[in-house]
Every structure is written in C-alpha cells, then in structure tokens.
C-alpha positions in Angstrom: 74.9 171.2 25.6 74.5 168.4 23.2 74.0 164.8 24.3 76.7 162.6 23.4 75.3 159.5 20.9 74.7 156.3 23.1 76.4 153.5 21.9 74.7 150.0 22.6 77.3 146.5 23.1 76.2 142.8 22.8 77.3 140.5 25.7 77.5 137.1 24.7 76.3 134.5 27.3 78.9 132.7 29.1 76.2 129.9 30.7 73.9 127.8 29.0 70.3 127.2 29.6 69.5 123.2 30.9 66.5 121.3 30.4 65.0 122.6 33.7 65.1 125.6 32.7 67.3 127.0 35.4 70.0 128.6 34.3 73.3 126.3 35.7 75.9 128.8 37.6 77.3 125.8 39.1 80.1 123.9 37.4 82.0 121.6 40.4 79.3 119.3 42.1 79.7 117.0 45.1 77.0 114.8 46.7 77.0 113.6 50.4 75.0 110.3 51.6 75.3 108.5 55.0 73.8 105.9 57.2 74.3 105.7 60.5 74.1 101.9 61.1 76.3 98.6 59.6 73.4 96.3 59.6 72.9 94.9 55.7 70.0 97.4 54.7 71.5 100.0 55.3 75.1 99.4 53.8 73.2 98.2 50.5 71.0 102.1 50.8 74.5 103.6 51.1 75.6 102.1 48.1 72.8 103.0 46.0 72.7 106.2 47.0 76.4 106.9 45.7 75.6 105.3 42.9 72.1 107.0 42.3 74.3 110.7 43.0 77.1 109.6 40.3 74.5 109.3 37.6 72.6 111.9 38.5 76.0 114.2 38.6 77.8 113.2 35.6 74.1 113.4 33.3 73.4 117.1 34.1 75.4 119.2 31.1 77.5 121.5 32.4 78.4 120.1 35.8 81.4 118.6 37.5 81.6 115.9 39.6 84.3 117.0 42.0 83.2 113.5 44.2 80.8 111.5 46.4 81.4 112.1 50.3 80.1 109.3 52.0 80.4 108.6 56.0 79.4 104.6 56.5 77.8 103.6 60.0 77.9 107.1 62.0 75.5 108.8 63.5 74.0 112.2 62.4 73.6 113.6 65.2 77.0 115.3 65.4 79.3 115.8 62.5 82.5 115.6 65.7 83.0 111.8 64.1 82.3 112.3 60.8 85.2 112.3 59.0 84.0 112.4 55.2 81.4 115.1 56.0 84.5 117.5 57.3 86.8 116.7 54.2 83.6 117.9 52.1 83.4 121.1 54.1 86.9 121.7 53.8 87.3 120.9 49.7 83.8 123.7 50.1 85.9 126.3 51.8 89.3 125.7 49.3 86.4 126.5 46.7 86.3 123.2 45.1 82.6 122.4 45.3 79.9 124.9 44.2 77.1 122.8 45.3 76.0 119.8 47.7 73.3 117.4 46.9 72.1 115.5 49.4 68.9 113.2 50.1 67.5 114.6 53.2 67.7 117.3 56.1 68.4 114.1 58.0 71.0 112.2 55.8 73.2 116.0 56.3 72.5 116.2 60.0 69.9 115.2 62.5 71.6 117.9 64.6 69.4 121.0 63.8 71.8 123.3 65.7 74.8 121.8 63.0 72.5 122.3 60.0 71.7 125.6 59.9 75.3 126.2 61.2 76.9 124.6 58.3 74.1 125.7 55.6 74.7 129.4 56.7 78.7 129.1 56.6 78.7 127.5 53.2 76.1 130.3 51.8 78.2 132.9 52.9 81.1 131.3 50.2 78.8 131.3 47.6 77.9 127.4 48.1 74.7 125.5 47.6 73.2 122.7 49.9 70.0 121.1 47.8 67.7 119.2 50.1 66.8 116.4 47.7 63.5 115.0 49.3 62.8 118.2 50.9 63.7 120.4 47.2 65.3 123.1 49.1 68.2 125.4 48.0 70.2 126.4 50.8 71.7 129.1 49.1 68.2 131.0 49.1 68.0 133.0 52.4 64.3 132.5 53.1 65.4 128.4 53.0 66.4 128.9 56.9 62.9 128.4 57.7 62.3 125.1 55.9 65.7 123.8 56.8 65.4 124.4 60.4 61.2 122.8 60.8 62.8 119.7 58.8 66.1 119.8 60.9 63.8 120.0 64.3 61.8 116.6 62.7 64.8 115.0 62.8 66.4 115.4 65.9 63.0 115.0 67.5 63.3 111.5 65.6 66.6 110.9 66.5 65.9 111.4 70.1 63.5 109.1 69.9 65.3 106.7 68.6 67.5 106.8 71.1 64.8 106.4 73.6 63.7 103.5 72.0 66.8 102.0 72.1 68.1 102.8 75.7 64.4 101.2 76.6 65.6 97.9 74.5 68.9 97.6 76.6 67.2 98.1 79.9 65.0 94.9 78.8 67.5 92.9 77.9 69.0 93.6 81.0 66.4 92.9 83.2 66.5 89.7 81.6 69.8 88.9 82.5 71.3 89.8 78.7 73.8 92.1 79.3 77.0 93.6 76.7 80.3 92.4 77.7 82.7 94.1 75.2 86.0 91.8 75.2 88.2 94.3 73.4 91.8 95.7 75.4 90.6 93.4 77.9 92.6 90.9 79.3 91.0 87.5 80.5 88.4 87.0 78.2 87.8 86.3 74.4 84.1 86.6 72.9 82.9 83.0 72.4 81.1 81.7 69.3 77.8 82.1 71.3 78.8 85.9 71.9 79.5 85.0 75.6 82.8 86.1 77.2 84.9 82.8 77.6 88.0 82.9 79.7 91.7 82.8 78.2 93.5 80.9 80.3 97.2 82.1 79.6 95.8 85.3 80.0 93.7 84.2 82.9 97.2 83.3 84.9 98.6 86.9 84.2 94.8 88.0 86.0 95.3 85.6 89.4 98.7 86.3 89.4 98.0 90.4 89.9 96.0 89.6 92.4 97.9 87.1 94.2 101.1 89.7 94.1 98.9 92.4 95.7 98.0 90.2 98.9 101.2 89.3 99.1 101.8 93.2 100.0 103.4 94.1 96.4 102.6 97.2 95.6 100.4 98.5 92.0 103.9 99.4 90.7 106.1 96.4 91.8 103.6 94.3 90.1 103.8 96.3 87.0 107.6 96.3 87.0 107.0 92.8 87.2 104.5 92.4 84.6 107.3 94.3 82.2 110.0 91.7 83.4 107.9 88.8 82.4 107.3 90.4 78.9 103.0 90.7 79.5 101.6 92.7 77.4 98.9 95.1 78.6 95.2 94.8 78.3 95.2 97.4 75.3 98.5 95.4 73.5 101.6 97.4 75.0 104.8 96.4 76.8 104.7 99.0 79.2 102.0 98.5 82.6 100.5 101.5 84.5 99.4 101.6 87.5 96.0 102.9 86.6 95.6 99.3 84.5 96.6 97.1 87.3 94.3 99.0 89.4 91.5 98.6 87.5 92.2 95.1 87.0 91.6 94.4 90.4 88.4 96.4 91.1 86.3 95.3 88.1 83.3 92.6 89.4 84.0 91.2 85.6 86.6 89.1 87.0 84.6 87.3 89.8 81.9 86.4 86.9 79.7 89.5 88.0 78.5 92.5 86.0 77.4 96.0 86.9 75.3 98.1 84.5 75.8 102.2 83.2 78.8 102.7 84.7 78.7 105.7 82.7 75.7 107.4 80.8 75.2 109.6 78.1 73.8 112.9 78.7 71.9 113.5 75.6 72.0 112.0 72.2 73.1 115.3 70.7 75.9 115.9 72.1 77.1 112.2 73.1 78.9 113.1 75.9 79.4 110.6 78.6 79.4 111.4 82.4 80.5 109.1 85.1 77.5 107.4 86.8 77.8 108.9 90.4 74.0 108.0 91.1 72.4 110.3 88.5 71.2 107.0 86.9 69.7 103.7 88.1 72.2 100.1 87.9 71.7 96.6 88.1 74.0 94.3 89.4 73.8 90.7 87.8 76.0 87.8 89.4 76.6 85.1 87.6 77.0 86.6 84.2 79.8 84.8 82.9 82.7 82.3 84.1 84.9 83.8 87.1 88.8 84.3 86.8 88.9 85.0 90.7 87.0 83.4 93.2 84.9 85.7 95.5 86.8 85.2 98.8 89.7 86.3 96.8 88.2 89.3 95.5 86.8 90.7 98.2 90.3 90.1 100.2 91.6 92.7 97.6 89.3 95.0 97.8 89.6 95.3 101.7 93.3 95.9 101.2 92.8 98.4 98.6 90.5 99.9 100.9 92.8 99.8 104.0 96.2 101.0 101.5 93.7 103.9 101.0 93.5 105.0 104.3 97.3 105.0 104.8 98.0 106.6 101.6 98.8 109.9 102.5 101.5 111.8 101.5 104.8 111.8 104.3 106.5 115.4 104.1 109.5 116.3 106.3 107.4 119.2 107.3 104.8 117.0 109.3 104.3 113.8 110.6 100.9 112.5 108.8 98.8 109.6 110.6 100.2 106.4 108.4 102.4 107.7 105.8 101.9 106.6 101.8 102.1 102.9 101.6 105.1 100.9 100.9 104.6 97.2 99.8 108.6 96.6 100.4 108.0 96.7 104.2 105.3 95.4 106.4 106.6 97.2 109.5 105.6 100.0 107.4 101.9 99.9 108.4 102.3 97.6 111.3 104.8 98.6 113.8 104.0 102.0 116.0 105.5 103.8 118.8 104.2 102.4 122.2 105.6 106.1 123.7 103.9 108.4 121.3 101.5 106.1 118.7 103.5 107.0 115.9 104.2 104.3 113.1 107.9 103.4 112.8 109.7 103.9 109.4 112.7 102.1 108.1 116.2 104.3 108.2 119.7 103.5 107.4 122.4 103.9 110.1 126.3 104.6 108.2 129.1 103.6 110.5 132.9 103.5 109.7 131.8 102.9 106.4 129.3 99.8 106.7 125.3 100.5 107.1 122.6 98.6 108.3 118.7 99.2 108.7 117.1 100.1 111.5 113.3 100.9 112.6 112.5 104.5 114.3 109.7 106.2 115.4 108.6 108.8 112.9 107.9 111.8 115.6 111.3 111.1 117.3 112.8 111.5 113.6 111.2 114.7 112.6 110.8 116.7 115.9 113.3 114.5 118.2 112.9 113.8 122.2 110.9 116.7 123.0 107.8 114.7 121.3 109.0 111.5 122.2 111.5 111.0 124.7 111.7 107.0 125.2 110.9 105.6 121.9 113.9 103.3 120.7 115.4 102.9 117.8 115.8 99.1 116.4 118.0 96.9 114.5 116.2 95.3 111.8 117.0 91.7 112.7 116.6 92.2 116.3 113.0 92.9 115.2 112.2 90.6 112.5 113.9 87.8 115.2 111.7 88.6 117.8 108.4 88.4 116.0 108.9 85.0 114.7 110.0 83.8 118.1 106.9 85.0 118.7 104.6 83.8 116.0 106.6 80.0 116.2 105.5 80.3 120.1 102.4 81.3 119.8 101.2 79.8 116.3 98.8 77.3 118.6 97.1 79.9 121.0 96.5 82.2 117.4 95.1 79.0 115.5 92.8 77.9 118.6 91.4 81.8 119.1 90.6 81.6 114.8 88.6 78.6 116.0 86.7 80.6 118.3 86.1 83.0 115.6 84.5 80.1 113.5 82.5 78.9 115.7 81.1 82.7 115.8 80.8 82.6 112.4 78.9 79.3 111.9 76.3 80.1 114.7 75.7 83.4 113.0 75.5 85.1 116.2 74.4 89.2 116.0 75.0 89.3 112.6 72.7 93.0 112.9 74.9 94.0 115.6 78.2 93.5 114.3 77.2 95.2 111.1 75.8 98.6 113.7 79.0 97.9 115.6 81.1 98.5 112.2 79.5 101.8 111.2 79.9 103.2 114.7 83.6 102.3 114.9 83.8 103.6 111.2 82.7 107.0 112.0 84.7 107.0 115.5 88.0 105.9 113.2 87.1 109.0 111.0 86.9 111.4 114.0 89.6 110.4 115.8 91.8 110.3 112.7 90.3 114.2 111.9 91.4 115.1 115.2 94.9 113.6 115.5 96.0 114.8 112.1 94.4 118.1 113.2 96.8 118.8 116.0 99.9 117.1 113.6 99.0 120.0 111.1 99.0 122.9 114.0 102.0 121.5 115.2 103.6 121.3 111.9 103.3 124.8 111.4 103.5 126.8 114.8 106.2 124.8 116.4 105.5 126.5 119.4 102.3 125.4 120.3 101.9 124.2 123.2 101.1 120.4 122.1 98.8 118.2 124.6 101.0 115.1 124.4 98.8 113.3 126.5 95.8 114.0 124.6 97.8 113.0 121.6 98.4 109.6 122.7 95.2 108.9 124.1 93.5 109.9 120.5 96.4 107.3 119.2 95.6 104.6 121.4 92.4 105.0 121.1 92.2 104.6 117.1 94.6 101.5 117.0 92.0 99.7 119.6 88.8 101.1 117.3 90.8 99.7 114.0 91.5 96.3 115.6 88.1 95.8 116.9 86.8 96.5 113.4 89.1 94.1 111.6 88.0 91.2 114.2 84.3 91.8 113.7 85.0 92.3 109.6 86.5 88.7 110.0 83.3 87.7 112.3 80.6 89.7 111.1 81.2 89.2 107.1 80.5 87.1 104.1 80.4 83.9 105.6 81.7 81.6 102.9 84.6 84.1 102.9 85.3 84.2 106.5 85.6 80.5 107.2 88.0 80.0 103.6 89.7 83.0 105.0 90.2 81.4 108.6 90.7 78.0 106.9 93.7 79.6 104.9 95.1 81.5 108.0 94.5 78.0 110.2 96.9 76.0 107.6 99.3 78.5 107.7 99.6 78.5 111.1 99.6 74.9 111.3 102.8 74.6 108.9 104.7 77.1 111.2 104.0 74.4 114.3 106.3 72.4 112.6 108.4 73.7 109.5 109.6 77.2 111.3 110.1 80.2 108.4 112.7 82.7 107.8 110.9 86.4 108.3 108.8 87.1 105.5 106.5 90.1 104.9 103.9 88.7 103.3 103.9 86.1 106.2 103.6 89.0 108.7 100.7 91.2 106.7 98.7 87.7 106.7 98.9 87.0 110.6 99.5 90.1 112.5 97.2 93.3 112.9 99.7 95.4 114.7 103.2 95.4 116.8 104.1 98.0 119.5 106.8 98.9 120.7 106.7 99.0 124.7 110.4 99.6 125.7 114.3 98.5 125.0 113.4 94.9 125.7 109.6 94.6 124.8 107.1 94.4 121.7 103.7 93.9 122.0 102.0 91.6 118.9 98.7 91.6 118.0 97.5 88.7 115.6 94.8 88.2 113.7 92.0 86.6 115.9 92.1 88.5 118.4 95.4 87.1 120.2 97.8 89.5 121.8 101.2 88.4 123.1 104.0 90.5 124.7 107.6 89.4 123.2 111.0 89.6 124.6 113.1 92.0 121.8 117.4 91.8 121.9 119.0 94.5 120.7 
C-alpha cells in the first residue's frame, strides 16, 4: 500500500517571549495588598504597596491591569470581613483576572485553612496566585506544599499576636485602664481625655427609666413612653424595645462601675464570640467613671427585676400558675392573695344593665369555681383601694416607728453572717415550696379528677408568703448598709407626709409600703407593710 506524502504546516506564535524568559500566557493581572491595622505605618505600607503593584503591572509587556484589590485595616485571619478580597475572587471566577500578585502568604491570608482553600479553587479556573516574597506560583500543583509551611508560619504568628495582645489588655486592666466604647450608648460621650463623660440630657432620659420602673411601670410602658416623648434609642431610632430598656437597667456602667470579658473570643481564627458564662476569668473595677445612678438606686432595681422574675410566668386558662406574668398597671396584681386558698387575686370586669366596673377575684375561684375555693370573695375595686389607705393613714406611725427598729438593727450591725445564712436557707425553702405548689397546680390542671389535698395546698401557700416576707425584712436588715438606711430614710419621709397630707390610692404608693394584703373574709383584709408591721383592716363592700 503506498504511504501517503506527509505534509508539514508552520504555526505562527500567538505569545511573545518577555525579558524573563517565561513565556507570558497571562494577559489580565490584578494585585491584592492589605494591612490589618489603621495605625500610620501601616496605612503609609498600604499605599506603597498599591502603588509599587501599579508599576510593576502596567511595565510588564503583554499584561493587563484589570485593578488593585486592596482591604485597609482588617485582619487576615478570615477573609468573612473582607470585602475587597471577595470582589477579587468573584471578578477571578467571571474570568476577569488570569493572575494575582500578592506580597506574602500572610498579606493573602494568615488563615492557612482559607489559603490553600482559595489557591486550589482559583487553580482549578485556570488562575495564578504568585507569592511575591515567598516566589511561588500557585498554579503549580507541587506549590501546595510551600503554600501551606508558609501559611502554618503565619497563623502561628497571628496567634501569637493575639496572645500578646489579650496579655496587654489584661495589664491594662489590672491597672485600672479599662475600654469603655461610647457608641449606641446612651449617657455617655468619650471625653477629650478618652474617658466616658456623662450627657446630661441624655443622662435624664437614663434616671428617668429607672425611676418609671420603681414606680411599678412595666419595660413596655416605659418604652411606649419613651416613643411619646420623641427619645431616640441608644442605637439612634424612634422606636424602644424592651430588650434596650432592659439592658439599660442591668448594665453596672451606669452606677460608674465596669465588669470585664463579658464575652470572649474563642480563637483568633475563627473570631467567634461566646457569652462569658464562667469559661473565662473577670474583674470588676468600681469607680471607673462618673455614675448616672446612684447605687442605692441601682441595686433597688435590680431586686425588682429579680422579684418581676419570679412572678413572670405565663397565666393560661388551662391552669392556675403560682404568681401569674407581671402587670405594672396593677399592684394588687402581685400583692393581694386569697386568705381561703393562697391564690393571688386578679382584676375582672363585672357588665351590668349595660354599665361595668372592676372588681378583684381570686384566681382559683375563677378558673375551677367553689369546689377549690368555696369562701373567697369577690371585691369592688374602691371598696379595696378605700380600705388600704384607711389603713396605711391609721397606721403610717406604728409602720414608720417599726422602720426605726429596723435601723437601729442596721446601725449596730447585728448577725450580719446570720442573716446572710438565714437568706440562702429561706431561698432554697422558697424554691421548694414553689416546685411543689405548682407541681400539684400542673396535676390538677390536667387530670381534673385528682383527688386534690386542699389542705396541703394551703399550708405550702401559707407557708411560702411567711418564707418571702421574712426574706424581704432581713434583705432590708441584713443588706448594703448605705442602701438600707437611704432606703428606710426614703420610706420614713414618705410615711411622714401621709401623717399629715392623706393621698388618693396610688400604686406606686402601695408597691413602696406594703409587702402583701390577704383577704380574710366579706369584711376583713389583712396588710402587711414593709417593716415588719401587720395590721387587720375593716373592708365595705
């Protein structure tokens, strides 16, 4: 068979040879530079090294400066925040840019997990990274190796940088120089010193909040009122949460204090930020900075907060809880109970021939009627509100003379050891009786049939409101003693005033003087005051 004649063709080149030597298949050329702090060196090496890449770019013959992708002040360590860094990627992936030059390993990522990651991706579409410093192609295969030794150096560096400077902090704290960050929050402007100094418009809008919650107003009624008065919020908005207000009144910033690492960072990699539930040690500095809200104040607050979290439990029609979710409107709310059963009493509206009026019932005679509670009464609301400030303008002098008794505790500093053991114990009875009494609530809520111990029930009642009284008395006896006596001094005024300029009911009035009112029959209440003073008063219906 004869061979067919070969026939030979010339293929011109379609790239030219550079300087180098290397033969340039790359046309479009991007360079990426960062730093990772704002500090004046490093914004001046961030300059020159966009302008060293221009030159560099535009000089080569036969490539394309497609642009220079530079991230100012963020960290390496994860590209999440990076927002120049993930345009580049994505002009890469559009097949914009045939190559990356960058300085180091580091400058593109002291992450070594996101180097190889990204280095691989980009190889696979054909796209070169070029380790200035280090002169790696990433495009090579066999430059996983280098890339990854050189990406381990920096990470180890970066996590010891950030070793270094978490030890720097703690020193500064130690020595009493702590970060107070005034930004979205209300009270405080940073001063030319760098010190927090107080704003005193906004200051009013901070003693306000807190003098609206003693007053009994709940977290939303103050925001409603917040909104009314046209406040903005701590981050600049018109409308208040609840979750703002809130905080507001639990941060120690406002009574001049400072706690440390209320939340920490779990690694420098990642960045993420845990709550600090005790994984990580904190100092407590007092005194930082001037206070907004004087200590007795604050710590009045965060006993309420504390006591509107034990009654803040959700009221279903299916079962009657222990206290029900609190409701600044009313202080009979949280005060007044069942003398019959040791249920609270909850405000209802009686319709008849077309006019209403309130009245107070006991919750378990409401939900499950007179089988559960067969003598409880139900009570006009001015019959009530008339006979407890008979009784406080009666007995204003016994309730001021028993506060002085309670002073004269306090100034001796008698037991101070044993009040506090007395607290805990009564604390963890409270708890147990509270377990057990909302234990047999739930059984009966759902087996109707069960044969209920009513007697038992009550007893567990009476016994918790006498363990939740004696606590209050011995908080007011057994606490802070600067706050105690401006506490009793407060209460002592008040009751003073009433000796001789009588109120109208008021609510907050009632939630300042009285720990609790029972209801013992048609014609009786019994009042508890703050103190320790108990009277029985005659009630009209």
């Amino acid at each position: 068979m004869q061979t067919e004649e070969k026939i030979i063709s010339y293929i011109a080149p379609t790239k030219q040879i550079v300087e180098d030597g290397d033969v340039s298949t790359i046309k479009h050329v991007a360079a990426y530079c960062r730093v990772s702090t704002n500090n004046k060196d490093q914004i001046n090496s961030y300059e020159n090294q966009k302008s060293k890449y221009t030159d560099m770019i535009m000089s080569k013959p036969g490539w394309e400066l497609v642009g220079i992708y530079a991230d100012k002040g963020i960290s390496g360590t994860s590209t999440k925040n990076r927002t120049e860094f993930k345009k580049m990627i994505r002009h890469c992936r559009q097949g914009r840019i045939n190559m990356i030059i960058v300085k180091s390993v580091s400058r593109f990522a002291r992450n070594n997990l996101d180097t190889l990651n990204y280095t691989r991706k980009l190889r696979e579409i054909g796209v070169d990274v070029y380790f200035e410093e280090q002169n790696i192609h990433s495009i090579d295969p066999s430059s996983d190796f280098m890339i990854s030794l050189h990406g381990s150096l920096a990470q180890s560096e970066s996590e010891s940088l950030s070793a270094n400077v978490k030890w720097g902090k703690l020193q500064s704290i130690k020595s009493g120089k702590v970060a107070f960050s005034c930004k979205n929050f209300l009270g405080y402007i940073q001063g030319t010193d760098g010190q927090p100094t107080i704003v005193e418009d906004e200051a009013e809008v901070i003693r306000s909040i807190y003098a609206d919650f003693l007053s009994g107003k709940s977290s939303r009624e103050i925001c409603k009122e917040l909104e009314s008065r046209q406040v903005l919020s701590p981050a600049g908005n018109e409308h208040w949460s609840s979750a703002s207000v809130l905080s507001i009144l639990k941060n120690v910033k406002y009574k001049g204090d400072v706690i440390t690492n209320m939340t920490y960072t779990v690694d420098p990699i990642s960045k993420k930020k845990k709550i600090n539930n005790g994984e990580v040690g904190q100092y407590y500095i007092k005194n930082n900075h001037p206070a907004i809200i004087d200590e007795n104040t604050f710590a009045r607050v965060q006993e309420e907060l504390h006591r509107r979290a034990n009654l803040d439990k959700k009221v279903e029609k299916v079962t009657v809880t222990e206290h029900g979710r609190f409701d600044g409107r009313y202080a009979l709310s949280e005060l007044l109970f069942c003398g019959d059963c040791g249920s609270h009493y909850r405000r209802r509206i009686w319709g008849h021939n077309g006019q209403s009026k309130p009245v107070w019932r006991c919750c378990k005679r409401v939900y499950y009627g007179k089988k559960y509670c067969s003598n409880s009464v139900s009570i006009p609301e001015n019959s009530i509100h008339d006979a407890i400030m008979n009784a406080i303008r009666v007995n204003a002098l016994d309730v001021s003379e028993s506060l002085d008794s309670l002073r004269e505790i306090i100034n001796a500093g008698l037991e101070e050891n044993k009040i506090a053991r007395r607290i805990m114990e009564l604390d963890e009875a409270i708890n147990d009786l509270k377990s057990e009494t909302e234990s047999m609530m739930k059984t009966l809520s759902t087996d109707l049939d069960h044969d209920f111990d009513e007697d038992r029930f009550v007893e567990l009642r009476t016994q918790l409101a006498e363990s939740e009284i004696e606590r209050k008395k011995l908080l007011y006896s057994g606490g802070n003693s600067v706050m105690t006596e401006d506490r009793l001094n407060e209460l002592d005024r008040t009751l003073r005033i009433l000796l001789h300029q009588p109120h109208t009911y008021d609510d907050a009035l009632i939630r300042q003087l009285i720990t609790r009112i029972t209801v013992l029959g048609k014609s009786e209440i019994k009042i508890d005051f703050v103190g320790g003073n108990s009277v029985k008063q005659e009630l009209r219906l």
